[in-house]
TORTI-840888 format. One record per residue (C-alpha): residue in one letter; residue number from 1; z, x, y. Coordinates in steps of 0.5 Angstrom, whole numbers. Layout:
% TORTI-840888
<fivex code="A" pos="NUM" w="Z" u="X" v="Y"/>
...
***
This chain:
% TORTI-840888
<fivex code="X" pos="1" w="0" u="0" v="0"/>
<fivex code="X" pos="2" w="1" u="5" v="4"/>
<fivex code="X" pos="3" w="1" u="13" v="4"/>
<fivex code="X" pos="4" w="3" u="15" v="-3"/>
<fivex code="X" pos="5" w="9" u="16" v="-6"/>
<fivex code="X" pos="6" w="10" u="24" v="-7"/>
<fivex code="X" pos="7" w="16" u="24" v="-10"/>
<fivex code="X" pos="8" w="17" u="32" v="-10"/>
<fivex code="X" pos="9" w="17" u="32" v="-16"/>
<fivex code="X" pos="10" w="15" u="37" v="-21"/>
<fivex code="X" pos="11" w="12" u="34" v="-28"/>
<fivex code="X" pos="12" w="12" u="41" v="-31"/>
<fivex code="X" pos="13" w="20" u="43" v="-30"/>
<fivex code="X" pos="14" w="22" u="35" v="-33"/>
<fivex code="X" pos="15" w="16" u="35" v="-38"/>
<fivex code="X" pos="16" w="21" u="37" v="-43"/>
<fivex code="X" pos="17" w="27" u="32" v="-43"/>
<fivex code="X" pos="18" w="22" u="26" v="-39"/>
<fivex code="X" pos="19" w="16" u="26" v="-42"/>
<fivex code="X" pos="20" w="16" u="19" v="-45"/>
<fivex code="X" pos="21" w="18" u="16" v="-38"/>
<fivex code="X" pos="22" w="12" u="20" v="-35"/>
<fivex code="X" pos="23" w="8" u="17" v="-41"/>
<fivex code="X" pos="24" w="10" u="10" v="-39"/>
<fivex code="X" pos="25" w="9" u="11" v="-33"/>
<fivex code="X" pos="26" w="1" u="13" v="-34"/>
<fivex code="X" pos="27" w="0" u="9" v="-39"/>
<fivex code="X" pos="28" w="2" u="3" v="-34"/>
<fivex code="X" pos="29" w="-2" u="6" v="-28"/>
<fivex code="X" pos="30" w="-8" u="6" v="-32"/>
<fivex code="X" pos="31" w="-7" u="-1" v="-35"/>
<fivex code="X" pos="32" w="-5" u="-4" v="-28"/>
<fivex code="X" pos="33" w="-13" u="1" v="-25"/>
<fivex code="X" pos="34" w="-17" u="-2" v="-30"/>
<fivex code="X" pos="35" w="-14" u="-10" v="-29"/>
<fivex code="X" pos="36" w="-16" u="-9" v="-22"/>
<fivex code="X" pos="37" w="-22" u="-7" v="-23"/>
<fivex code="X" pos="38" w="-23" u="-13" v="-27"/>
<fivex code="X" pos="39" w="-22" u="-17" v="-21"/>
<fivex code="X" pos="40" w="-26" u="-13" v="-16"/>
<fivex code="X" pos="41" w="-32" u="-15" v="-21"/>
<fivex code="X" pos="42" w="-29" u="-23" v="-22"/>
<fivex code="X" pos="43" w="-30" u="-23" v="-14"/>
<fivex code="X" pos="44" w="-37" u="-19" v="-14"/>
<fivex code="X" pos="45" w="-39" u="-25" v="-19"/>
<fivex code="X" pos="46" w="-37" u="-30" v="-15"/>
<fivex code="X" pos="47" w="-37" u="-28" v="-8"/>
<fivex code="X" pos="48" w="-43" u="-22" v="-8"/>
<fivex code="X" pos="49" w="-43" u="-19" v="-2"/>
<fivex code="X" pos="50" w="-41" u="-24" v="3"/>
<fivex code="X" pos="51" w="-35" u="-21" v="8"/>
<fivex code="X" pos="52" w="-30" u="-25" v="5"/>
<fivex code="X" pos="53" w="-30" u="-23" v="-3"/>
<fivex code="X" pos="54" w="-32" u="-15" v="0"/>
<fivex code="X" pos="55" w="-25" u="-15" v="3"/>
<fivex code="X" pos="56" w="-22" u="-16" v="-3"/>
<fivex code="X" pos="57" w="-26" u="-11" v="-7"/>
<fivex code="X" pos="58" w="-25" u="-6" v="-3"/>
<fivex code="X" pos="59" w="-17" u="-7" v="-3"/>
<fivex code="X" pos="60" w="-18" u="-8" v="-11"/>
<fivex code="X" pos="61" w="-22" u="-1" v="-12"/>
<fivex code="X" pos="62" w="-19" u="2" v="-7"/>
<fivex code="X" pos="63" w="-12" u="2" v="-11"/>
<fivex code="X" pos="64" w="-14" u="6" v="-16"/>
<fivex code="X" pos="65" w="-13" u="12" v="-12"/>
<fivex code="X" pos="66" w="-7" u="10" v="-10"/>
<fivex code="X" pos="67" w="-4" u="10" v="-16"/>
<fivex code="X" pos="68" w="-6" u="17" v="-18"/>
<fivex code="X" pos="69" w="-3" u="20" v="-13"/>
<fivex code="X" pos="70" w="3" u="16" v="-12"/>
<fivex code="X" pos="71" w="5" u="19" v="-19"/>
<fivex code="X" pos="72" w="9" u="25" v="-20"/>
<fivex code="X" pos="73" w="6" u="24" v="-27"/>
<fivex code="X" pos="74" w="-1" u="27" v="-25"/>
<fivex code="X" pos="75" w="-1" u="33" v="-22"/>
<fivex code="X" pos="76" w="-8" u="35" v="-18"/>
<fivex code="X" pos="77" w="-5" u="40" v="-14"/>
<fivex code="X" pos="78" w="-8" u="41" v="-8"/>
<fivex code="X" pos="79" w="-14" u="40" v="-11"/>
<fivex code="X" pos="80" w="-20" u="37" v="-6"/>
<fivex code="X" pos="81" w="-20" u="30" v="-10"/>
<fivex code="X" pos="82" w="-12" u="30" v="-9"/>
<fivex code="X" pos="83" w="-15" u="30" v="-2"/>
<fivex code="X" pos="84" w="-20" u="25" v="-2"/>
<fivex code="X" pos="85" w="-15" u="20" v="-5"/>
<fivex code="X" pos="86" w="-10" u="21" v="-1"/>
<fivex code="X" pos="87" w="-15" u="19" v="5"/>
<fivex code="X" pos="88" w="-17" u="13" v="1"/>
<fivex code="X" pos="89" w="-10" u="11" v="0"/>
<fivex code="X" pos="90" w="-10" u="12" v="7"/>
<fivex code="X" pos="91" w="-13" u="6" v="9"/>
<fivex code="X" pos="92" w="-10" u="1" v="3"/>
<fivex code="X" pos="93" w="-6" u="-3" v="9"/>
<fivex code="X" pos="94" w="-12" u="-5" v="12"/>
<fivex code="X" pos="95" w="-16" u="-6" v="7"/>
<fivex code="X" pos="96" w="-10" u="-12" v="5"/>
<fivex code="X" pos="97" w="-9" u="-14" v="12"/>
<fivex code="X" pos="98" w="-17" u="-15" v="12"/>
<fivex code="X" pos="99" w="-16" u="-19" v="5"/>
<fivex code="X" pos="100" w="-10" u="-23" v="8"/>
<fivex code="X" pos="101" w="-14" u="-25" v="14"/>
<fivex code="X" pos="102" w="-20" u="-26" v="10"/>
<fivex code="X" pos="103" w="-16" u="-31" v="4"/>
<fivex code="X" pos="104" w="-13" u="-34" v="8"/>
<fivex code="X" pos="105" w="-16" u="-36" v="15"/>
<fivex code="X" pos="106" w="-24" u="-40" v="15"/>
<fivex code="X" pos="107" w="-25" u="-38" v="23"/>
<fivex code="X" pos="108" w="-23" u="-30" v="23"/>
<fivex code="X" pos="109" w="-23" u="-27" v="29"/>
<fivex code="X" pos="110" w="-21" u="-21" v="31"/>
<fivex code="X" pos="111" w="-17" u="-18" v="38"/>
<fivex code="X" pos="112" w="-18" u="-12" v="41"/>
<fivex code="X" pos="113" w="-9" u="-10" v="38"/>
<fivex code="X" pos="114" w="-11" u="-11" v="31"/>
<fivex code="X" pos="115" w="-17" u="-6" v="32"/>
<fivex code="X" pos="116" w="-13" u="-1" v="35"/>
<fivex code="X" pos="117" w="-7" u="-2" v="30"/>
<fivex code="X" pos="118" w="-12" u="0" v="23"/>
<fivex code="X" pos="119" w="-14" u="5" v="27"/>
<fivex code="X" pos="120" w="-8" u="7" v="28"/>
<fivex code="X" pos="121" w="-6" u="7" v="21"/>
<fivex code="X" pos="122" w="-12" u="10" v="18"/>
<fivex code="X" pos="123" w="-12" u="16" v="23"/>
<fivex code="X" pos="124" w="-5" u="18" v="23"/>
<fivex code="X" pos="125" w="-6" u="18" v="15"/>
<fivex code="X" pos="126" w="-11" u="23" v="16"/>
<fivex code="X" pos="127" w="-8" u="26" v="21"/>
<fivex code="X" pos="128" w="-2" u="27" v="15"/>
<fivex code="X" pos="129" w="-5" u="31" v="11"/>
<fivex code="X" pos="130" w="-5" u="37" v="17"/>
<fivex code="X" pos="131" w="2" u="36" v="17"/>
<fivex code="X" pos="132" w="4" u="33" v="23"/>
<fivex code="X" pos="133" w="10" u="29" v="23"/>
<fivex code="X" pos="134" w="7" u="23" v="25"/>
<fivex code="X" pos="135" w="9" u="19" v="19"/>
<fivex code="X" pos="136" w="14" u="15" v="22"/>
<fivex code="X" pos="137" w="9" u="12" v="27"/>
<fivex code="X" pos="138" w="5" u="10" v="22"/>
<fivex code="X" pos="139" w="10" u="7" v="18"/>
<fivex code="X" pos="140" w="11" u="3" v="25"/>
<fivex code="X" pos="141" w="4" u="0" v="26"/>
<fivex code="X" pos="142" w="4" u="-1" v="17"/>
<fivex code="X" pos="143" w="10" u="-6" v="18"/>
<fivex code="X" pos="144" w="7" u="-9" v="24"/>
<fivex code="X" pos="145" w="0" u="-11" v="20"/>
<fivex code="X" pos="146" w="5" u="-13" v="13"/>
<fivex code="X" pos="147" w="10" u="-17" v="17"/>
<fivex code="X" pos="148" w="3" u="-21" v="22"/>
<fivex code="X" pos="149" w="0" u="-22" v="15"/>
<fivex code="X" pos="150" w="7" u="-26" v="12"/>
<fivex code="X" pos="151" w="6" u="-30" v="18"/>
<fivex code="X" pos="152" w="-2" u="-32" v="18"/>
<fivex code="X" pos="153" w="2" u="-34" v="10"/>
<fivex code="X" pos="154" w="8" u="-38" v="12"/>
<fivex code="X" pos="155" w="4" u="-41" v="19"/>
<fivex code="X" pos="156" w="-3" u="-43" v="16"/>
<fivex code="X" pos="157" w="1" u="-47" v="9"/>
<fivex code="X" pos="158" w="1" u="-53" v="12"/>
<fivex code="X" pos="159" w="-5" u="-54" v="15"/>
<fivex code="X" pos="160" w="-9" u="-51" v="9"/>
<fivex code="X" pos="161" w="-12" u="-57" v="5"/>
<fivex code="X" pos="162" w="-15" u="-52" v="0"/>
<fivex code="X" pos="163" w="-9" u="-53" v="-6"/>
<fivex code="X" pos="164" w="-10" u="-47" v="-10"/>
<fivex code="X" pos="165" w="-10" u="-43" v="-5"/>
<fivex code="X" pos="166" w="-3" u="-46" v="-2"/>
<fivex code="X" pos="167" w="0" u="-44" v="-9"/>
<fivex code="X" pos="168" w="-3" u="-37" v="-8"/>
<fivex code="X" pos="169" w="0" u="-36" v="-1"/>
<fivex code="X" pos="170" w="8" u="-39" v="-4"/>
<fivex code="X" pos="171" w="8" u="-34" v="-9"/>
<fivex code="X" pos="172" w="3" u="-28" v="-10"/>
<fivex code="X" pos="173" w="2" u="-25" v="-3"/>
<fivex code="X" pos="174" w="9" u="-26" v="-1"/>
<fivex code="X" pos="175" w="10" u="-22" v="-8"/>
<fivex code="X" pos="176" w="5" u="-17" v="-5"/>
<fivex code="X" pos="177" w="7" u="-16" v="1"/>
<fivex code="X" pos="178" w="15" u="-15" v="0"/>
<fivex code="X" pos="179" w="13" u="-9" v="-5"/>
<fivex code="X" pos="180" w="8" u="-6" v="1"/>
<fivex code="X" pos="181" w="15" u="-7" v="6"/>
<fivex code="X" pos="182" w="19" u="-5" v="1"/>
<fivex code="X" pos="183" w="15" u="1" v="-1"/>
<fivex code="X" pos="184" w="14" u="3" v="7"/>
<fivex code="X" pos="185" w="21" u="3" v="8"/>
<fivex code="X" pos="186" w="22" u="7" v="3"/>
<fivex code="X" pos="187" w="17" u="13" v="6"/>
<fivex code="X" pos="188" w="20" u="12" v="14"/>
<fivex code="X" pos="189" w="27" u="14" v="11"/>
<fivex code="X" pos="190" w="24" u="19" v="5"/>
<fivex code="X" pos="191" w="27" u="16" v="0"/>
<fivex code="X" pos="192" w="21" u="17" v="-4"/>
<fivex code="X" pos="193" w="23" u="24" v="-5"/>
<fivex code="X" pos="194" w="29" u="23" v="-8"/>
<fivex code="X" pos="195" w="27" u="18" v="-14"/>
<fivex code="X" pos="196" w="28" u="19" v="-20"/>
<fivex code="X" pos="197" w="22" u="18" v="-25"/>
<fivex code="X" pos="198" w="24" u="11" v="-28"/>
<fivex code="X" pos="199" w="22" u="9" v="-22"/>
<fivex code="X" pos="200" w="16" u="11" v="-21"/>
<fivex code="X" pos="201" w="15" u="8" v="-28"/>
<fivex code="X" pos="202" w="19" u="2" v="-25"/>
<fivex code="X" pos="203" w="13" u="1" v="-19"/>
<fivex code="X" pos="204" w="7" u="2" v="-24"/>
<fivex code="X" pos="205" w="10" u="-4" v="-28"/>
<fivex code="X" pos="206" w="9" u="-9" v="-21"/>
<fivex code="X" pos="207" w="2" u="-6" v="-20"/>
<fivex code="X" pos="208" w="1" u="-7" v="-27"/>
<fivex code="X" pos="209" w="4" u="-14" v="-27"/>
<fivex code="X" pos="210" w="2" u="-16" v="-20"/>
<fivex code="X" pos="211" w="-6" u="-13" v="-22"/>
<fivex code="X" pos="212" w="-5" u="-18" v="-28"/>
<fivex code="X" pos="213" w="-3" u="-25" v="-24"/>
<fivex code="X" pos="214" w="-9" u="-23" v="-18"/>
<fivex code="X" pos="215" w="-14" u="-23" v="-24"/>
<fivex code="X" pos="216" w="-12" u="-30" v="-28"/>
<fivex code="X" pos="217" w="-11" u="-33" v="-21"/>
<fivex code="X" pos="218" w="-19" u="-30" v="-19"/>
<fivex code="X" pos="219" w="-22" u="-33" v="-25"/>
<fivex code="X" pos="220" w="-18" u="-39" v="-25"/>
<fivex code="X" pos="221" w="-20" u="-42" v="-18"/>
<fivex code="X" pos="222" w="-26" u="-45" v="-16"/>
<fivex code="X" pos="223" w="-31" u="-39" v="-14"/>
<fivex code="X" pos="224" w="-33" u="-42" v="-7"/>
<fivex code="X" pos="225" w="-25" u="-42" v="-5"/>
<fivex code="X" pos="226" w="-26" u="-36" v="0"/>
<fivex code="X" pos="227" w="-33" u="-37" v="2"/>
<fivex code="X" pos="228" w="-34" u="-41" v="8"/>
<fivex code="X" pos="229" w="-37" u="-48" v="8"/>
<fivex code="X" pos="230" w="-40" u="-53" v="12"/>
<fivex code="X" pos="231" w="-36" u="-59" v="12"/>
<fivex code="X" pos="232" w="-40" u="-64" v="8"/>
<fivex code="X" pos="233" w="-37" u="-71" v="5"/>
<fivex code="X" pos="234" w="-38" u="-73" v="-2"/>
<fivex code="X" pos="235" w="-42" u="-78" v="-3"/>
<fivex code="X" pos="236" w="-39" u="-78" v="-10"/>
<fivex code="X" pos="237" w="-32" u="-79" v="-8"/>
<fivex code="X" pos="238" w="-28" u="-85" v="-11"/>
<fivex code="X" pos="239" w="-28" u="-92" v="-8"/>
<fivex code="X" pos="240" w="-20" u="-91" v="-7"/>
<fivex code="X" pos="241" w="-21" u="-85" v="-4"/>
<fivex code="X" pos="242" w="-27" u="-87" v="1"/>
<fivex code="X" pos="243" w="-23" u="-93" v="3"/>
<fivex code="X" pos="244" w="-18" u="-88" v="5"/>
<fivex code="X" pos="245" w="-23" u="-83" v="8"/>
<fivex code="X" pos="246" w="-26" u="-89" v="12"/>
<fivex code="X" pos="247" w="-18" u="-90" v="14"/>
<fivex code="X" pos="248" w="-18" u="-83" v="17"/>
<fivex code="X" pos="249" w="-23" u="-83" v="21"/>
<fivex code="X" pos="250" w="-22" u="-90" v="24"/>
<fivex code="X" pos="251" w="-14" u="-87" v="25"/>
<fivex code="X" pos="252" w="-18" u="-81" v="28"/>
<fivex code="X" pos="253" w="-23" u="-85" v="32"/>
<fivex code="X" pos="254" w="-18" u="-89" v="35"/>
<fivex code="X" pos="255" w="-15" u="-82" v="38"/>
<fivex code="X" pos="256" w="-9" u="-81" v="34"/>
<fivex code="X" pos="257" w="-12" u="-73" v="35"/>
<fivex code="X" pos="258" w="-9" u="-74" v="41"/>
<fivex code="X" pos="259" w="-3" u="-73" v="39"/>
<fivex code="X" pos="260" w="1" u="-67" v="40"/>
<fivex code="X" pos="261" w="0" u="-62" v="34"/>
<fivex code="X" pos="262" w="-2" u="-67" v="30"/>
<fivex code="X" pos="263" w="-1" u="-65" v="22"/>
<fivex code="X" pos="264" w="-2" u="-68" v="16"/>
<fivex code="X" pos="265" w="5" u="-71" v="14"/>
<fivex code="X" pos="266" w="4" u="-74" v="21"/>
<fivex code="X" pos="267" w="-2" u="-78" v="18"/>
<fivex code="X" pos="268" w="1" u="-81" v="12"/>
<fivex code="X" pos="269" w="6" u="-83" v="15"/>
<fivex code="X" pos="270" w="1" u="-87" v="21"/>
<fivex code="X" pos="271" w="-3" u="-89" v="14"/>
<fivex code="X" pos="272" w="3" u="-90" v="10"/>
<fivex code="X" pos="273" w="1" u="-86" v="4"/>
<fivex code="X" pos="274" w="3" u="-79" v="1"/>
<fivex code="X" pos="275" w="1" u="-72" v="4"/>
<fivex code="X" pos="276" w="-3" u="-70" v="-2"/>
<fivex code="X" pos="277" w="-8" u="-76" v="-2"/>
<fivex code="X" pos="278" w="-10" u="-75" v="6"/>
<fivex code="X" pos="279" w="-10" u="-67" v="3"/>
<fivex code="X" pos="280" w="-14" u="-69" v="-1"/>
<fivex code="X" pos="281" w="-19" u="-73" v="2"/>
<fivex code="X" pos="282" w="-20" u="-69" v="7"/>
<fivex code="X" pos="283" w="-21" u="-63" v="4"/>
<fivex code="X" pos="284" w="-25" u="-66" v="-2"/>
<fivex code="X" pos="285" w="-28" u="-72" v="1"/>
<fivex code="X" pos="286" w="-30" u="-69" v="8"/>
<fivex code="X" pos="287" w="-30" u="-61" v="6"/>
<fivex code="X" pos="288" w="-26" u="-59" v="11"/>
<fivex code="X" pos="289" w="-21" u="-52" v="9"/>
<fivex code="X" pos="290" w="-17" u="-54" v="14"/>
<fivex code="X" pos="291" w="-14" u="-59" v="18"/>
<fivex code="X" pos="292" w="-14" u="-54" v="25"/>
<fivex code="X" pos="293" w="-22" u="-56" v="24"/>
<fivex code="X" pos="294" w="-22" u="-63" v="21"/>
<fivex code="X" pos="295" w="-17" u="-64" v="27"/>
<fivex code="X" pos="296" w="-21" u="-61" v="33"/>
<fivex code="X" pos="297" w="-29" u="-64" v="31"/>
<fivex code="X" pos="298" w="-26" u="-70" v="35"/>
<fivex code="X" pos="299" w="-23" u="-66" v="40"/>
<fivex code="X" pos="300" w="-29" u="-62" v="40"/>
<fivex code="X" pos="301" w="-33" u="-69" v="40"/>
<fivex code="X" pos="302" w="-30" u="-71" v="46"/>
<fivex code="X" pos="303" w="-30" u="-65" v="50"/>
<fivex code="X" pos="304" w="-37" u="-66" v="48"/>
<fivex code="X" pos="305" w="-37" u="-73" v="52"/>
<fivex code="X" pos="306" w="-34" u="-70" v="58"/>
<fivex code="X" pos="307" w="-39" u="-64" v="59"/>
<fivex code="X" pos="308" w="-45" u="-68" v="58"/>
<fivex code="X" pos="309" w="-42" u="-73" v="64"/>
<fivex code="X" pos="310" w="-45" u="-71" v="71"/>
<fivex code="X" pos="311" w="-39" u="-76" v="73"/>
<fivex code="X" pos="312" w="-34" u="-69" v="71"/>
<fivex code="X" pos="313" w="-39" u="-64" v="73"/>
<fivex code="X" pos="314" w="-34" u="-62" v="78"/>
<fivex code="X" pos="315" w="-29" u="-60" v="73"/>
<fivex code="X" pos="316" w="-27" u="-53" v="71"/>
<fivex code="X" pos="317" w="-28" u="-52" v="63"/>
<fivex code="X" pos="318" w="-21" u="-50" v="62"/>
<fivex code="X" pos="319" w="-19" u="-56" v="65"/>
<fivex code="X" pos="320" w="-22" u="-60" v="60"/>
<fivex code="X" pos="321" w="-20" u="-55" v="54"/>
<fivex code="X" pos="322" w="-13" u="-58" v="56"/>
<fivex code="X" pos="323" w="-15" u="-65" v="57"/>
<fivex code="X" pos="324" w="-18" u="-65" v="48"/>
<fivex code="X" pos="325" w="-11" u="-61" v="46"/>
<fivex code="X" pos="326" w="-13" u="-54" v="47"/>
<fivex code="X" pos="327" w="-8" u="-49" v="50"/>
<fivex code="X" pos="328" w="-12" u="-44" v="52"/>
<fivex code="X" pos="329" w="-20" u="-42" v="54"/>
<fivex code="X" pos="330" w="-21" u="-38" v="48"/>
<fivex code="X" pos="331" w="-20" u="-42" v="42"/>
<fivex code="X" pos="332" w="-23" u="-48" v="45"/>
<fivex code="X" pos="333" w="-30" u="-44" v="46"/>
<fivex code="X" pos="334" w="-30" u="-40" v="39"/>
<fivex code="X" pos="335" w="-29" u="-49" v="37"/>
<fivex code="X" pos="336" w="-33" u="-51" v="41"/>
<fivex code="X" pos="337" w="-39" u="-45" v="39"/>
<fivex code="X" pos="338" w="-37" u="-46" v="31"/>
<fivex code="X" pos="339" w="-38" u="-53" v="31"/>
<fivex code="X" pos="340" w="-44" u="-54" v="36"/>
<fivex code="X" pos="341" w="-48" u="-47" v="36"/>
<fivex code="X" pos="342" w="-46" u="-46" v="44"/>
<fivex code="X" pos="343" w="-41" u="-44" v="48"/>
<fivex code="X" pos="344" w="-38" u="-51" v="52"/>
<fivex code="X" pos="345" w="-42" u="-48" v="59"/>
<fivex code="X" pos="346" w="-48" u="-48" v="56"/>
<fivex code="X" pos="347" w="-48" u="-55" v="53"/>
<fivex code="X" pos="348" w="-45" u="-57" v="60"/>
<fivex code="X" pos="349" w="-52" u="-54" v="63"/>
<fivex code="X" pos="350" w="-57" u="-56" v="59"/>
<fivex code="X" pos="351" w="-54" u="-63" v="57"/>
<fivex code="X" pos="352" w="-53" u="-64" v="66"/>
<fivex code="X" pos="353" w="-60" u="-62" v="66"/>
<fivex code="X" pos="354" w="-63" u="-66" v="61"/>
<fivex code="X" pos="355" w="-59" u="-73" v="64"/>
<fivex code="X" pos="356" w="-61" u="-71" v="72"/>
<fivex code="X" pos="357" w="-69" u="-70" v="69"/>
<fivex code="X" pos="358" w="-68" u="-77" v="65"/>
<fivex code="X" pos="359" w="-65" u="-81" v="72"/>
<fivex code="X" pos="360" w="-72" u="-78" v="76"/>
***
């Protein structure tokens, strides 16, 4: 997760009293590359090369690396690979934050401090390996990427609509991420270098145990659960659910949008039903992932409404970005452009412009 885990330790003077530990140990460091190599293939099936599916092959492949040089089970010296795989080890808290965002959130966008901070880290990785004590900073900016990534987890569960990716964001990542800070911690105090062999063995096993439980998740779930769609109904929905659907939009276009944040249990209750059923009739029967989104196509409509009438023309564009529930400029444009392939200025002039043509 982050830079290895060197141990200070040299096999050749332990070999003789601990060699069935340090066995253990490779055998599960080795089981736990092979398992990840299985789920970098089951997301190449299935997502290609698409951006999504990349971000977590690249995380998959790139633990291998990680796993060799952590162990002061193989020793390659100050070999050149021994480099080479530490620099790639480097980069692993990027690669799952970037995995993070990825799963977990359908409208990536990334800000200039998220850019700044995986430059950090990687650099400062790098830069290690001349020595320098930097190590502490870098723990810093890892901790940073760990703990936004447990609150995209946390925050986005109750708007995800996708439900075997909400089972995933209660248990496996969080399992995931709290191994990252745990291994963190331990390498900003420099407890790694005191650690007996049986622990190393101890973090192969989670490596291996979690590599385990990823693999049956990826081969479980549906292959398009992280590749981005087109919200589209199902026109083979079932009676009950297209009743329910039609209920939804009814509630929706009456402006039950407006409400201030708006969720999904806020719904059922308006609705008088359970929250799995609104999920579900959202996700499956409307196609959208989220309800952030299923949310803002009515804001978004009626923003459109607003800009195209030359009646508002005089108002400012965030002015009615907070009028249809938006906080602030920059969510409402990148809404607005996703969902009608402009920003909201352009829509205004060219729908402004083709109403004054019409009147004349």
């Amino acid at each position: 997760m982050a830079i290895p885990l060197t141990g200070g330790v040299n096999p050749t003077s332990i070999a003789p009293v601990m060699s069935d530990p340090m066995i253990l140990d490779i055998f599960l460091r080795g089981s736990a590359i092979g398992t990840l190599v299985l789920c970098a293939a089951v997301f190449m099936r299935n997502g290609g090369f698409q951006r999504k599916s990349m971000a977590v092959v690249l995380l998959c492949l790139s633990f291998g690396p990680y796993l060799i040089v952590s162990s002061p089970s193989i020793d390659l010296n100050d070999s050149a690979v021994r480099s080479v795989f530490v620099m790639i080890a480097g980069v692993i808290p990027v690669l799952l934050y970037w995995a993070v965002i990825e799963l977990f959130q359908d409208d990536v966008f990334v800000r200039p401090w998220q850019i700044l901070t995986a430059a950090l880290i990687v650099g400062l990785a790098w830069l290690s390996q001349l020595q320098l004590q930097l190590g502490a900073v870098r723990g810093i900016c890892v901790l940073i990427f760990f703990f936004h990534s447990l609150w995209i987890v946390v925050s986005g569960q109750a708007g995800d609509l996708i439900e075997a990716r909400r089972r995933f964001r209660r248990w496996f990542l969080i399992w995931i991420l709290s191994l990252g800070i745990l291994i963190t911690g331990f390498e900003i105090t420099h407890l790694d270098k005191a650690l007996p062999i049986w622990v190393f063995a101890l973090q192969a096993s989670a490596f291996f145990l979690s590599a385990g439980a990823f693999l049956l998740w990826s081969v479980r779930v549906v292959p398009d659960i992280w590749i981005p769609s087109t919200p589209k109904r199902d026109d083979q929905a079932s009676p009950a659910q297209s009743a329910l659907i039609t209920r939804i939009e009814a509630a929706m276009s009456e402006g039950l949008w407006r409400s201030e944040r708006l969720t999904v249990a806020q719904v059922a209750a308006h609705l008088g039903t359970q929250e799995h059923r609104i999920r579900s009739a959202i996700n499956q029967g409307m196609g959208h992932r989220n309800f952030a989104s299923f949310v803002n196509a009515f804001r978004i409509q009626e923003a459109q409404a607003m800009l195209s009438s030359p009646e508002l023309a005089e108002r400012s564009v965030l002015s009615i970005a907070y009028d249809v529930g938006f906080s602030s400029l920059g969510p409402f444009n990148r809404a607005f452009r996703a969902q009608t392939g402009m920003t909201p200025s352009e829509f205004r002039r060219t729908h402004l412009h083709e109403t004054t043509r019409s009147r004349l």
